[in-house]
C-alpha positions as CSV (number, residue, x, y, z in Angstrom):
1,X,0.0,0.0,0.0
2,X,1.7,3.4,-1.4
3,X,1.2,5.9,2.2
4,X,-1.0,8.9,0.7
5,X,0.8,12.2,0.9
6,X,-0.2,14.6,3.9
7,X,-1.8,17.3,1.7
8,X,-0.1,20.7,1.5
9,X,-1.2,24.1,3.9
10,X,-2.6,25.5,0.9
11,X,-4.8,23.0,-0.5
12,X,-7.7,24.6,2.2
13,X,-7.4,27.9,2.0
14,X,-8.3,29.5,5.2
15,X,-8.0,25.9,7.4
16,X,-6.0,26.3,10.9
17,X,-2.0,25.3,10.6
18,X,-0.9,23.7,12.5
19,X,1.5,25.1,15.1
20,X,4.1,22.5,15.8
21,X,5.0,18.6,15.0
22,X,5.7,15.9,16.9
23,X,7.6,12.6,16.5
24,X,5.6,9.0,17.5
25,X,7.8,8.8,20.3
26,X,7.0,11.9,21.8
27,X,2.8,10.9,21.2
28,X,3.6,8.2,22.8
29,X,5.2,9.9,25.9
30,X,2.3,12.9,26.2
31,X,-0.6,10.4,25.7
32,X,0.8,6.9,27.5
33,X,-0.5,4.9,24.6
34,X,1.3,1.7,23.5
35,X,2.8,1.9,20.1
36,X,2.2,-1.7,18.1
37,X,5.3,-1.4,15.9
38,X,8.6,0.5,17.6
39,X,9.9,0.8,14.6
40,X,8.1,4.2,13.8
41,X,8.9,5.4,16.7
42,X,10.6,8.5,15.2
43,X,7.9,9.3,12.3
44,X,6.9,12.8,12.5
45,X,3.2,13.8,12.3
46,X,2.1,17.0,11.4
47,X,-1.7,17.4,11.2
48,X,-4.9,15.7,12.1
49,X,-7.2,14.4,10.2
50,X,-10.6,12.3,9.8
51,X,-9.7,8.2,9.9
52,X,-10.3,8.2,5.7
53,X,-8.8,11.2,4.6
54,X,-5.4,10.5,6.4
55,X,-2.3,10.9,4.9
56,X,1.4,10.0,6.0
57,X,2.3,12.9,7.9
58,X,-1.6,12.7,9.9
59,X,-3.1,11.3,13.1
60,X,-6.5,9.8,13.3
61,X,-8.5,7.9,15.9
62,X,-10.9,5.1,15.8
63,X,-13.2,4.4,18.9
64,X,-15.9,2.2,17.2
65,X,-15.2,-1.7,16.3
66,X,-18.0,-0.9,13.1
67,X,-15.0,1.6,11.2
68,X,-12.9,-1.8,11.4
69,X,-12.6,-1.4,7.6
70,X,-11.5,2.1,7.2
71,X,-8.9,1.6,9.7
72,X,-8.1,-1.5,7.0
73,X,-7.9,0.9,4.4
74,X,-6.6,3.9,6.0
75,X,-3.4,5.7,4.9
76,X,-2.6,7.2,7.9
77,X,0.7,8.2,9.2
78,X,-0.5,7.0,13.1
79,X,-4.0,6.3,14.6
80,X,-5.3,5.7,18.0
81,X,-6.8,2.6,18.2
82,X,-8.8,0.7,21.1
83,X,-6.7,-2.6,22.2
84,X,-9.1,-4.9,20.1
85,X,-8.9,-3.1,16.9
86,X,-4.8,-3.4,16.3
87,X,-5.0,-6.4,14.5
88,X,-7.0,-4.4,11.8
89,X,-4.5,-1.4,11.9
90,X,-2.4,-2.1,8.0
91,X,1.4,-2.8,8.3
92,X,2.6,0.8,7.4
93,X,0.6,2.5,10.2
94,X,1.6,3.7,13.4
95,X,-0.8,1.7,15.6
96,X,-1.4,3.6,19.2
97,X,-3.0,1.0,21.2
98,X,-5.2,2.8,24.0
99,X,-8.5,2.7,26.1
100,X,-9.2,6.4,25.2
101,X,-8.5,7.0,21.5
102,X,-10.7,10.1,21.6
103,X,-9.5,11.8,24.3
104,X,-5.6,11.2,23.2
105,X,-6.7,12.5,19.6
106,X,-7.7,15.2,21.6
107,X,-4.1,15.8,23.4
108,X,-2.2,15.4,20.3
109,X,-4.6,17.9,18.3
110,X,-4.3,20.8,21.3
111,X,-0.3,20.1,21.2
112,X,0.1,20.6,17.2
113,X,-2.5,23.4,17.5
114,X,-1.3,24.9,20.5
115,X,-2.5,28.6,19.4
116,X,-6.0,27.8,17.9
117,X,-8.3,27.9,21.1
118,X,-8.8,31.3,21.3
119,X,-9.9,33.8,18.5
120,X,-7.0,36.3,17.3
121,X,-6.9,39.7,16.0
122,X,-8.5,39.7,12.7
123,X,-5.9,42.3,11.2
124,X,-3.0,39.7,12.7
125,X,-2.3,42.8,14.4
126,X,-1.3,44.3,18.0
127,X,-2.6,47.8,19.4
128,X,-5.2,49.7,18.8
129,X,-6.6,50.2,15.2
130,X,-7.0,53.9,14.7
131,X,-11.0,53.6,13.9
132,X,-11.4,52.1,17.9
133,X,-13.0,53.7,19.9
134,X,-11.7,53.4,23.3
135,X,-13.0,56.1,25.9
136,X,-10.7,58.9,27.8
137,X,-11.2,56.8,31.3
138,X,-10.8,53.3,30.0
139,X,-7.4,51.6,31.6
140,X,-6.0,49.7,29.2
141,X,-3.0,47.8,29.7
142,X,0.2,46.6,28.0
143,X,-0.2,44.4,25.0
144,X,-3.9,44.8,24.5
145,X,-5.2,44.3,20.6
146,X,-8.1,46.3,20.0
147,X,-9.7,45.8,16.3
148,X,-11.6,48.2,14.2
149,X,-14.7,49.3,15.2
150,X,-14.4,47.9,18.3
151,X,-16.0,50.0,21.2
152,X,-14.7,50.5,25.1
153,X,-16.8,52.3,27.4
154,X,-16.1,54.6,30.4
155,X,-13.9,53.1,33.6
156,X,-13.9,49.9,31.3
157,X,-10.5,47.8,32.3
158,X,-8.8,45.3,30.0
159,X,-5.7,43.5,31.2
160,X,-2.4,42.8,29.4
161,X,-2.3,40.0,26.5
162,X,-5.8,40.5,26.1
163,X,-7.9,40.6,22.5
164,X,-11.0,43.0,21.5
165,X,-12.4,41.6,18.6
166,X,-13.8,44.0,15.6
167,X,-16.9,45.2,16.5
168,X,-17.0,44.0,20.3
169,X,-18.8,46.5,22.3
170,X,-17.8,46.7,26.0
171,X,-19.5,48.8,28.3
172,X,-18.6,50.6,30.9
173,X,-16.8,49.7,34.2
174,X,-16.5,46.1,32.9
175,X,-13.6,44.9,33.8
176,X,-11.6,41.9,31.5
177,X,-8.8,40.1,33.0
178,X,-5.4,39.2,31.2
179,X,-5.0,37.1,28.2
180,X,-8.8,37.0,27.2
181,X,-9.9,36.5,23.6
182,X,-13.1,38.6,23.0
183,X,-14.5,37.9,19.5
184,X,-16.0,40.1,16.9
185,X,-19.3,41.2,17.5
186,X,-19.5,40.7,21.4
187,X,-21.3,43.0,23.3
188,X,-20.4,42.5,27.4
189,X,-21.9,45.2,29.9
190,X,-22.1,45.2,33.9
191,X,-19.7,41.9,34.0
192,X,-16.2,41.2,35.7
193,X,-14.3,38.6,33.5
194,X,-11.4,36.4,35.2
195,X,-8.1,35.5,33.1
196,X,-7.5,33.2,30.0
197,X,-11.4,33.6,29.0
198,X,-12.0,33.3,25.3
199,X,-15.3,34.3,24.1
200,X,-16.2,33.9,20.7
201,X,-18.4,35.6,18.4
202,X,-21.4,36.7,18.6
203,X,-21.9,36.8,22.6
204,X,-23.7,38.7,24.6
205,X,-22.8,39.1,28.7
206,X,-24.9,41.2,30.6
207,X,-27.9,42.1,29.0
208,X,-31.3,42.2,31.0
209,X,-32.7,39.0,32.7
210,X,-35.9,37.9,31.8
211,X,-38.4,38.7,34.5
212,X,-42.0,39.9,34.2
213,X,-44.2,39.1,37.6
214,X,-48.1,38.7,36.0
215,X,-51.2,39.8,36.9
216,X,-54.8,39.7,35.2
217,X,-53.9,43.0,34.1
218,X,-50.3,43.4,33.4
219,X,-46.7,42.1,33.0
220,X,-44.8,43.9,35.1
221,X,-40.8,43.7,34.1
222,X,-38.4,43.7,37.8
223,X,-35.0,45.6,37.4
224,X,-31.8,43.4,36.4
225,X,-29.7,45.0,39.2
226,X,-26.6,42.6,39.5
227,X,-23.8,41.7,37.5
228,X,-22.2,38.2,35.4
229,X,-19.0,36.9,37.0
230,X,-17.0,34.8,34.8
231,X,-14.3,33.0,36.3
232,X,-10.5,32.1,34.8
233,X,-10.4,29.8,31.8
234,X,-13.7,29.8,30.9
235,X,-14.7,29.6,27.1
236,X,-17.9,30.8,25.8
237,X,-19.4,29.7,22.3
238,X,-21.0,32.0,19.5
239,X,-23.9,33.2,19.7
240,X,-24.4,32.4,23.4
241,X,-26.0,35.1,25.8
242,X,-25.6,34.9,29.5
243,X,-28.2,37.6,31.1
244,X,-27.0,39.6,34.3
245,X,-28.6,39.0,37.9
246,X,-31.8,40.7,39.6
247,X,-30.9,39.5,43.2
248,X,-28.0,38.2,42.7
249,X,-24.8,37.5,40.1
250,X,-25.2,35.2,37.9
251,X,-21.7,33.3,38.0
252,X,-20.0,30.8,35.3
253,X,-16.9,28.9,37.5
254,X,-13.4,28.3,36.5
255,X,-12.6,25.7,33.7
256,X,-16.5,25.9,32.2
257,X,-16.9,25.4,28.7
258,X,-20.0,26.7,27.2
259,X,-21.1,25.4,23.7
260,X,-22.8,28.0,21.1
261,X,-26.4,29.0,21.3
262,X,-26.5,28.8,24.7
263,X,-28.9,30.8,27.2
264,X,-27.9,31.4,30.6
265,X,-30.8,33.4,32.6
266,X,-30.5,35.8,35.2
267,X,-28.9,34.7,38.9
268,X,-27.6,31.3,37.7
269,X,-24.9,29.6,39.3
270,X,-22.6,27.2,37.2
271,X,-19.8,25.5,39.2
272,X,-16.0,24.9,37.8
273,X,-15.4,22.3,35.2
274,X,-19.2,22.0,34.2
275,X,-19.9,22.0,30.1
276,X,-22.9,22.6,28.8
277,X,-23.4,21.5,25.3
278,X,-25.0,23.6,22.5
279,X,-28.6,24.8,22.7
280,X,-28.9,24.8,26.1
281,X,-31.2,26.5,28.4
282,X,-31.0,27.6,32.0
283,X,-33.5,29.8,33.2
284,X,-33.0,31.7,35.8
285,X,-31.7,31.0,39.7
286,X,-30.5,27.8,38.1
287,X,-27.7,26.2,40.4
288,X,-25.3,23.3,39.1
289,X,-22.5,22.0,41.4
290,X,-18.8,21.0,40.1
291,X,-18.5,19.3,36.9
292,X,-21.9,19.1,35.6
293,X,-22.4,18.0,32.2
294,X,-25.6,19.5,30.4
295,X,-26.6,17.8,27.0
296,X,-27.5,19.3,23.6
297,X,-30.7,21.4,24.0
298,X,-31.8,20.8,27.2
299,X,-33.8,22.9,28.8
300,X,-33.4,23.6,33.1
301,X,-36.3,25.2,34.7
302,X,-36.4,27.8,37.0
303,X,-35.0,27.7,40.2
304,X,-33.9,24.1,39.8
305,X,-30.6,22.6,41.9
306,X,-28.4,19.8,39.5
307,X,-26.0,18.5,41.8
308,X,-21.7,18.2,41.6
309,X,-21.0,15.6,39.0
310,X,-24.5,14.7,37.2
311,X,-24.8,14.3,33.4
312,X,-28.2,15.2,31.6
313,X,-28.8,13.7,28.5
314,X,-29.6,15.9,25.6
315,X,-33.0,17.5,24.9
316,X,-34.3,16.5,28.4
317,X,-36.7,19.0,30.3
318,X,-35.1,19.3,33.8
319,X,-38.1,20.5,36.1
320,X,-36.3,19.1,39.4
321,X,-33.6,18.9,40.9
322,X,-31.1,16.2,40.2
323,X,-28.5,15.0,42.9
324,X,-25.2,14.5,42.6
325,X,-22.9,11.5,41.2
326,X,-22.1,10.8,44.7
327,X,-25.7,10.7,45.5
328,X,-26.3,14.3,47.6
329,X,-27.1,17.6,46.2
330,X,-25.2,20.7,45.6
331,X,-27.8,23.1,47.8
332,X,-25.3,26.2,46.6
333,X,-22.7,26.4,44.1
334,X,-19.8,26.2,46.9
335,X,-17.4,26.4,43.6
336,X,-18.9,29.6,42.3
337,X,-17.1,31.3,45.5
338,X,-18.1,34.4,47.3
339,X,-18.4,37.6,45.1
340,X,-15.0,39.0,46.4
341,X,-13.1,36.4,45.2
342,X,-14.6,36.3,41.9
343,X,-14.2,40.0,41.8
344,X,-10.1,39.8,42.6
345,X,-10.0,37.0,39.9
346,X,-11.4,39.5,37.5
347,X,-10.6,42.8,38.0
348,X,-7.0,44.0,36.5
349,X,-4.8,44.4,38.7
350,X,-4.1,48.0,40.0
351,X,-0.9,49.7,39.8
352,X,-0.1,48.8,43.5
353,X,-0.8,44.8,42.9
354,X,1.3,44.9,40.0
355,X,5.2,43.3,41.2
């Protein structure tokens, strides 16, 4: 079998290059998968790819004993391969025997696209584009990329490292910690934002809650008074909204990856390490403990409690609340912290912080 070539940056215009490459050996040491044939050890991989469209210099996975016959036919440079699927692997490939192929695709893709997570300047740029508008009282620190068009409101503070995406509107007295990736088109108002928070485009942080107390008569709409707190390292997808608090903030926690299309209501409290998938819904005084995972367009009624560790399936209507994996229920987002410490995670640091 003649290996297929691994085909050049320029035959997809516009794809994501990879960053760096890595030999088999080194795989092998970042992932802890077994590698069928040593002698490939030092075969250098350059890209990812799907199991079929592989070429010699790719990496592939295959998690599913029914792809037995593409792995067959594959032309791959390397693939990770469950234990009972090597003897399918052909002779040229480098077989990477392992419980988890999905999840050491996953490690090997975030290693040769180290850079990719986050959205970048659209001009490739740093500074501020001369069409920004940034205003007179805005504290901006070193290193901040501001693209065209992009709007920063009074007392707004952004910290070092950090990305405003064209268009992004950010209101004033928000405050943006360092190394942050806001995407074009993001609007953010009355929100503190922690470090390493990418937030892609499309988003919108801040805007009035949904509340309207009824009568026979009338609707009457309550005053959003509070704020968003969004933790270090969270990631937001497009298109998402995540509404302010009337009573109290609404909080995302550290490490929480939120999928596009997603709406958070008003005085929600995610915990650290949760994801919740795309389509979502969480309306409002929602509470979810640690590392909750929330499927594909579910929808999370008011008020309701999910506790640390529980997984709801996609498009289920949650009108209770759900405990835990260990069996108890988060009664309060202990993860979420108290509103100080949020605040110090996302507030740039003043001039007498600074070392």
């Amino acid at each position: 079998m003649r290996p297929r070539a691994s085909p050049a940056a320029d035959t997809y215009p516009a794809a994501v290059r990879p960053s760096a490459e890595l030999t088999v050996a080194a795989i092998v040491d970042l992932t802890g998968a077994q590698l069928a044939r040593q002698e490939l050890r030092e075969r250098r991989i350059r890209n990812i790819a799907a199991l079929d469209e592989a070429g010699a210099a790719d990496i592939c996975f295959i998690d599913q004993p029914a792809h037995r016959n593409e792995l067959t036919a594959s032309h791959a440079g390397a693939c990770f391969v469950l234990p009972g699927l090597v003897s399918s692997a052909p002779p040229g490939l480098a077989a990477l025997v392992t419980d988890a192929p999905y999840r050491a695709f996953a490690t090997v893709a975030r290693a040769l696209f180290a850079e990719t997570p986050r959205p970048s300047s659209l001009f490739e740029g740093g500074g501020r584009a001369t069409d920004a508008q940034v205003h007179a009282t805005a504290r901006i620190e070193a290193g901040v990329a501001i693209d065209p068009l992009a709007v920063i409101g009074p007392r707004a503070e952004i910290g070092a490292g950090t990305v405003i995406g064209a268009g992004a509107a950010i209101g004033p007295d928000v405050r943006i910690g360092r190394q942050c990736a806001v995407g074009p088109g993001v609007t953010i108002l009355h929100a503190l934002i922690g470090d390493r928070v990418t937030i892609h485009s499309g988003v919108r942080i801040g805007e009035a809650g949904f509340g309207f107390p009824s009568d026979a008569d009338q609707h009457l709409e309550i005053p959003q008074t509070r704020r968003v707190i969004i933790q270090d390292g969270v990631e937001i997808g497009a298109n998402s909204t995540i509404d302010r608090g009337c009573i109290r903030d609404t909080v995302t926690g550290e490490g929480t990856a939120i999928g596009s299309l997603v709406r958070i209501g008003h005085d929600v409290s995610l915990g650290r390490h949760c994801l919740v998938a795309p389509q979502a819904g969480l309306e409002g005084g929602v509470t979810a403990g640690d590392f909750v995972i929330i499927g594909g367009q579910v929808c999370i009624a008011a008020g309701v409690t999910i506790g640390e560790g529980a997984v709801i399936a996609g498009q289920n209507r949650v009108k209770a609340d759900v405990a835990g994996r260990g069996g108890g229920k988060s009664a309060a987002n202990k993860s979420a912290a108290t509103k100080s410490a949020a605040t110090k995670s996302a507030a740039v640091k003043s001039n007498e912080d600074r070392p």
